[in-house]
C-alpha positions in Angstrom: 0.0 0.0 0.0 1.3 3.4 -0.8 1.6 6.5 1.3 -1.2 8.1 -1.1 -3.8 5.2 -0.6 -3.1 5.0 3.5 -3.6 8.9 4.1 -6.9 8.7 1.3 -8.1 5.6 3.8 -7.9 7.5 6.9 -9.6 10.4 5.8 -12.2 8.1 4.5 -12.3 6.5 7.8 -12.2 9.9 9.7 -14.7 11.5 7.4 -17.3 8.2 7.9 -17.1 8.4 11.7 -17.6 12.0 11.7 -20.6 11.7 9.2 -22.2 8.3 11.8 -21.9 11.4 14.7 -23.6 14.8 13.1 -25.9 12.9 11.8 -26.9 11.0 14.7 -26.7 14.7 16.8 -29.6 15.6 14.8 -32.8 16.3 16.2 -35.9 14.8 14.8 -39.0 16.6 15.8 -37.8 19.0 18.0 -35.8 16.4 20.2 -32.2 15.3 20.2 -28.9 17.1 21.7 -28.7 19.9 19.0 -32.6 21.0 20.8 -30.9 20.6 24.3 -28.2 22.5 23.1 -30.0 25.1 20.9 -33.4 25.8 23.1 -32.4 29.1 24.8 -31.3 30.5 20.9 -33.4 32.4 18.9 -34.5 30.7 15.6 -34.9 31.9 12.3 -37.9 32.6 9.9 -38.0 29.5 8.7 -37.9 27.4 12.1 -34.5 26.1 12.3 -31.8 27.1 14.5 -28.8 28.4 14.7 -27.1 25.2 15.5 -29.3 22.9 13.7 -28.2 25.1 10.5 -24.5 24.7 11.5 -25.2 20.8 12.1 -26.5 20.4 8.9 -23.4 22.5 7.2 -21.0 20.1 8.6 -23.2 17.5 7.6 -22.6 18.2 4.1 -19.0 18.4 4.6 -18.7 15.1 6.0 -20.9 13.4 3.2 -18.5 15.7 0.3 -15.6 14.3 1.9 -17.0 10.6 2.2 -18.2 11.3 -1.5 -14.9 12.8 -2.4 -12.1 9.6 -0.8 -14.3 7.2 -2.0 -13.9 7.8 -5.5 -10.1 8.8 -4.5 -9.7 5.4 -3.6 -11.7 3.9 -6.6 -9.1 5.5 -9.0 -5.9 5.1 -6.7 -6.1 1.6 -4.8 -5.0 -1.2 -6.8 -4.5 -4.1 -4.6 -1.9 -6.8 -4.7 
């Protein structure tokens, strides 16, 4: 395995965690830890919160970058 493929597979493995964690912080129907952590903020017009805004932008992130390493490593890893 090359240098290339191991640093493509951690960030794939960093980037899959992180994506199994904010999406499991989100709240569904006004429960979860982003409504404990988010209920003394003001919302916006359209009913979502600061932080449930933010969770959902890092979110996205996570699944470009999980998106992104996997077809890294469909193009770079050849194995033996």
């Amino acid at each position: 395995m090359t240098p290339i493929v191991a640093i493509i597979m951690i960030a794939h493995l960093v980037c899959a965690v992180g994506l199994i964690v904010f999406v499991l912080l989100h709240s569904g129907k006004g429960t979860g830890l982003s409504q404990m952590l988010g209920g003394m903020m003001p919302s916006t017009g359209s009913g979502t919160g600061i932080i449930e805004r933010n969770l959902d932008r890092i979110t996205i992130a996570f699944a470009v970058g999980f998106a992104a390493t996997s077809v890294l490593l469909m193009i770079v890893y050849r194995p033996a």
